[in-house]
Each structure stands twice: as structure tokens, then as C-alpha cells.
N, C-alpha and C positions, 0 to 999 in steps of 0.2 A: 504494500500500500504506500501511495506519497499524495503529496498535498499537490493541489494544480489552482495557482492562484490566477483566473483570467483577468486582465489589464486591459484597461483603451485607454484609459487618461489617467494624468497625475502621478507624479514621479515620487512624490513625496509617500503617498500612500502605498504604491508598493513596493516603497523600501522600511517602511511601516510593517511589513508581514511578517520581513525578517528576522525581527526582533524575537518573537518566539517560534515561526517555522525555523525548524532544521534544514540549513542549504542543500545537504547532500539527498534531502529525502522530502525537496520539492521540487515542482514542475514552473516556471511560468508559459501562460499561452497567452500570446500578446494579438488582439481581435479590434481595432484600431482603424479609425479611416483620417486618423489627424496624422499627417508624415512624420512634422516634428516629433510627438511623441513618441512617434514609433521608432528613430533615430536615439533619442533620450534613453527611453527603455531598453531597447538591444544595448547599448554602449552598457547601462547599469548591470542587465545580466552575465555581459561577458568581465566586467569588473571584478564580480562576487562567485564568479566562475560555476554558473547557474546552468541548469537545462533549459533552453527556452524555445519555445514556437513559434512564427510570426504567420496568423493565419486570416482569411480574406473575410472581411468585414462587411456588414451593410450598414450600421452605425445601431439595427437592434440587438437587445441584449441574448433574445434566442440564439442568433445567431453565432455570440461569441461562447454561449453555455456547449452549441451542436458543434461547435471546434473542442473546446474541452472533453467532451465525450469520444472524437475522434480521434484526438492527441492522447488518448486513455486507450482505445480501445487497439491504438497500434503499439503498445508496450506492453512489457511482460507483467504489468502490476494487474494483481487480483483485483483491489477495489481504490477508489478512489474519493479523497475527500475533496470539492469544491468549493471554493473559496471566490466569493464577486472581488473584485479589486480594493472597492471603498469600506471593507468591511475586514473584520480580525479575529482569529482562532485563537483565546486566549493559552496561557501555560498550560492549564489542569484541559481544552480540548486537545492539546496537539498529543498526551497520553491517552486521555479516553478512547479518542477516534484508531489509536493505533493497535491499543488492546481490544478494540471491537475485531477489528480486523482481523486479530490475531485466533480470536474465537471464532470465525467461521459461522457465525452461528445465523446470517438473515440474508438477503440481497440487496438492503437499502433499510436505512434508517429517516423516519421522517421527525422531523424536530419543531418543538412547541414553545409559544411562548419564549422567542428568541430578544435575549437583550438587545433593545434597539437605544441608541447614545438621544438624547434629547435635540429637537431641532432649535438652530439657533438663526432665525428668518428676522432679516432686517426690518427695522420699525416699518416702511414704509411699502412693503410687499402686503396684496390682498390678492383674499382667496374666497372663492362663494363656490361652494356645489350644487348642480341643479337641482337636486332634491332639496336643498334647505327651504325652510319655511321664508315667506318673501322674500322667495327670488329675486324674481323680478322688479321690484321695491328695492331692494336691499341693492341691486345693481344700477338700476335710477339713483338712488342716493350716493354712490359708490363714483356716478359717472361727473358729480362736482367735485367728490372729495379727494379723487386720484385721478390729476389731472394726467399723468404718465400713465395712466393704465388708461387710456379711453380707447385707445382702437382695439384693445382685448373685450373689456367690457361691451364697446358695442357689436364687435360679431358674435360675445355670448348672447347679448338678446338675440341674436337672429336666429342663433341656434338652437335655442332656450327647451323647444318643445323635443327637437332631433336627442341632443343631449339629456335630458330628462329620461324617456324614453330608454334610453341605452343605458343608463344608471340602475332608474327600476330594473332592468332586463337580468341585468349583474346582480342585483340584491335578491333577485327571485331565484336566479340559481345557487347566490350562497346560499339560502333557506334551504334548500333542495340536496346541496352536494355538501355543504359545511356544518356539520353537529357536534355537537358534543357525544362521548368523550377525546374525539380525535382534534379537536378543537377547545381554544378558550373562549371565544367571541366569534360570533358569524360572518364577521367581516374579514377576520385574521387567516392569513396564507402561511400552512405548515411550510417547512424548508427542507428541501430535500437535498443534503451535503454529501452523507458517505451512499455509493455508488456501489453495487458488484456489476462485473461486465455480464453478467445475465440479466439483469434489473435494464441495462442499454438495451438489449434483444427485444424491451417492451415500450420504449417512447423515445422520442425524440421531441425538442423542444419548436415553438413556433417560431418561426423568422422574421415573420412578416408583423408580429406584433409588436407597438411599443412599452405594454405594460401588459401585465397579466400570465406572460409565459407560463412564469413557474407554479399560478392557480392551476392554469389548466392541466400541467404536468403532474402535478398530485392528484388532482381529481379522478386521470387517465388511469393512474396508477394503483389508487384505493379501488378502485373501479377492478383491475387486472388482479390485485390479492384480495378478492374478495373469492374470486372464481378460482383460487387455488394454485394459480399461475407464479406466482412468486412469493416469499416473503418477506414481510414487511411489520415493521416493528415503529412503537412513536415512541418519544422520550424528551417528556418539558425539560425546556433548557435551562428553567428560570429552578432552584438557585445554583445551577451549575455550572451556566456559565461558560460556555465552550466556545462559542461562537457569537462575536458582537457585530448587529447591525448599526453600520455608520450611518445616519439621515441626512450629515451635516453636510460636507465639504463634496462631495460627488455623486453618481446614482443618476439613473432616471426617474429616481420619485423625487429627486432633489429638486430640482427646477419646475418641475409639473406641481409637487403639492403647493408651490404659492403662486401658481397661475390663477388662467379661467379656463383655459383652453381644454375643453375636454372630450375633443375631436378623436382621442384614440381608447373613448368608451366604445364608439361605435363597430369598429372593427371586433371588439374583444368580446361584444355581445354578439353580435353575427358568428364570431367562433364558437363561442357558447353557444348556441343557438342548435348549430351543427351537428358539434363531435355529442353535446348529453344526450343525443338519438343514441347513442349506442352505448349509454352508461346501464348498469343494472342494478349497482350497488346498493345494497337496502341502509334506511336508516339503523335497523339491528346490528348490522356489520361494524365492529369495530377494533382498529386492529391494535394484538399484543402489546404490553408497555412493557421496555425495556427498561429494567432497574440498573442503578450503578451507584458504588460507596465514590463516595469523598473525605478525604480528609482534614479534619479539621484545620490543619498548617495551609491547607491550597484554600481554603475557604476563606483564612486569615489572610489568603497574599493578594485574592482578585479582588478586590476594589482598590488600593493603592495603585494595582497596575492598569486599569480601568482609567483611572485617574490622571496618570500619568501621559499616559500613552491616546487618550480621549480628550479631555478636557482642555 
């Protein structure tokens, strides 16, 4: 097993990974359509004398997850953990995830309730979802008070109905495919990190979306261990800690959550729409909770290093 951290932007964050992945026993794949960066990045991994991939981009984020799965599925490692670029595997995950590995025991772990670092959005960024209660009010008044946001705000009214529509659409299928106990909140996407090359044999992520990839990839997949096709095991992260999601500094939720713009609901509902023809999974189904000790010393040391290395 090795770590495969995908990269497209910010140099600063993935030499940020280093700090607790082990070099000799990671991967970077670099999925990129900005050159510099991709010049910056290569020069970094031949620096730290890194394995690294430089693979063909469309700028979505499926795209750079279905290079990671590729650049996996052509080496000799059994399973693979996946790491987004803006985001960090702390001390106590880079052992968890290796002793998982080393047991054999599932083809994918899906993970709950992932530390995500606080968003730090400039005073003067606004954001209205179409379902919020006056809308449409609320973006009338919005179109005095931000004078720099008006050409966003007036193509959300023209869209107001199109966008509304594809919001519902997505909150009718989390009702449907997101429950408890494999879930904390109906809104929240499990994360799908450690990999077996059998669990690749059953999905591939979407390309063409800007958001939502890795929903639909969990859903495909509870869906496929349900019917006995692979195993699959969930394991809340929260107080363990393995894996931090970054909100702040990069991401594609980064820039979209303090938009208006939410032109790539529509697409993601239309996918939804599609692939749940062929889901079967009951609300009964829910799958195996993977248990794991910690130690009091590694409990004592992640939020210093949280702190440290986050804030």
C-alpha cells in the first residue's frame, strides 16, 4: 500500500503532505491544466526524490481522482490511500491506513464525519442558495449591498427557478441514497480514501462533473456491496482523526461555497437522475463499522498538530 496525493494547484500544500506522509511510501499524480504549476510541482518532486505522474487534465476533479486510480492500478501496490491535494492525512492516519492494509480484511473503507479545518471567507464574499427562504428578496437586497457581486447576482435571478429545481433534485436523492447509520447528516458525502484494486473493477469516477463526483461514487458503490459484490466497511473519523479536510486555501468547494453560481447543480442532478435507475440498495442495508484503538499519546498529539500545520 502507498499514499497517492493528487495535485493541480499550490505548491505550498503539497509540500504540506510531507510532513507526515512517508516519501519512500508515496505517490504524487500531478492532474493540472495550469503549466506553471505543473513546472513548480515536477521540479518539487524531483527535489525530495518523489515518484511522481504528470497526467492529462480537464480542470475537473473526477478527472484527476480517474488518473489516480490509473497510476494505482498500473503498480504492484495492493491498495491505495487517496489523498485530494488541499487536504492532510494526519500522524495516527498514515499508521491506521497502513495497518488496515496490512489486514486484508475489506476492499474499501468508507469514512465519516471527516475533520473538515473551519472556513475563513473574506468579510465581503456573499452567498444565497436557491432553496433559502427569500430568495429572491434576499438577492434584490443583496443587489444594493454588493455592488461587486451584481453580474452574479443578476444571472442568479434569471436562473432562480433552473437552479432551485436542480437543488431540490439533489436533496431528494440524498433522502433516498443518504441514511443513517452510514451517514451523520443527509447532506454529508462519506469519503472514500483506502482503495483495493478490486473495489477499481466496480466504478470509476465522473469527469465531466464539477462537484458531486465522489457522492455519486459512494452511492454506486453502497449500491454494489449491498448485492455482495465487494466489501465494504464505514469508520467515523471524528475522534480519530486520520484524514483533514482543508475548506480554506484550495478545493473546488472553495470558491463555489461563497458564490451564487450554481450552474453545476444542474448537471449533477441530471447524473443523478440517470445512474439511481439502477441503484437497488434498501434503506435496511447498512454497511459493517470498522472499529480501531487509539492511543491515548496520539490523541494527546493531534490537535497541536492540527494547529500547527492548519491554522
Amino acid at each position: 500500500m502507498r499514499f497517492y496525493v493528487l495535485t493541480s494547484r499550490n505548491l505550498m500544500l503539497l509540500k504540506r503532505h510531507f510532513v507526515t506522509l512517508p516519501v519512500k511510501e508515496s505517490v504524487v499524480v500531478i492532474n493540472t491544466v495550469d503549466e506553471n504549476y505543473l513546472k513548480q510541482s515536477v521540479e518539487y518532486c524531483k527535489k525530495i526524490h518523489i515518484e511522481y505522474h504528470v497526467t492529462e487534465s480537464n480542470g475537473n476533479p473526477g478527472k484527476g481522482k480517474n488518473a489516480v486510480q490509473d497510476v494505482f492500478l498500473a503498480s504492484g501496490d495492493e491498495y491505495c490511500v487517496q489523498i485530494d491535494g488541499d487536504d492532510m492525512v494526519t500522524p495516527f492516519g498514515v499508521d491506521f491506513y497502513k495497518d488496515l492494509a496490512k489486514q486484508k480484511r475489506n476492499d474499501g473503507l468508507m469514512l465519516l464525519s471527516t475533520t473538515a479545518v473551519a472556513r475563513q471567507f473574506e468579510q465581503h464574499t456573499y452567498s444565497q442558495w436557491p432553496d433559502a427562504p427569500r430568495y429572491e428578496m434576499n438577492l434584490n437586497e443583496a443587489h444594493k449591498r454588493y455592488p461587486m457581486k451584481r453580474k452574479e447576482i443578476e444571472r442568479a435571478l434569471e436562473n432562480k427557478e433552473i437552479w432551485y429545481n436542480a437543488v431540490m433534485r439533489i436533496k431528494k436523492h440524498q433522502l433516498q441514497w443518504n441514511y443513517p447509520p452510514d451517514i451523520k447528516k443527509i447532506s454529508q458525502c462519506p469519503r472514500f480514501l483506502f482503495w483495493s484494486r478490486k473495489l477499481c473493477d466496480h466504478f470509476r469516477f465522473d469527469e465531466d462533473l464539477l462537484v458531486g463526483e465522489d457522492t455519486i461514487a459512494c452511492w454506486h458503490l453502497r449500491d454494489v456491496a449491498s448485492r455482495g459484490l465487494i466489501r465494504l466497511e464505514r469508520a467515523n473519523d471524528i475522534p480519530y482523526n486520520t484524514y483533514i479536510y482543508d475548506h480554506r486555501r484550495s478545493g473546488i468547494m472553495r470558491p463555489l461555497s461563497v458564490a451564487l453560481d450554481f450552474s453545476w447543480a444542474v448537471p449533477l442532478a441530471d447524473k443523478m437522475d440517470s445512474l439511481s435507475k439502477n441503484w437497488t440498495v434498501s434503506k435496511d442495508f447498512s454497511l459493517p463499522e470498522y472499529f480501531t484503538k487509539i492511543s491515548r499519546t496520539k490523541q494527546r498529539l493531534l490537535p497541536p498538530i492540527i494547529r500547527e500545520y492548519f491554522l
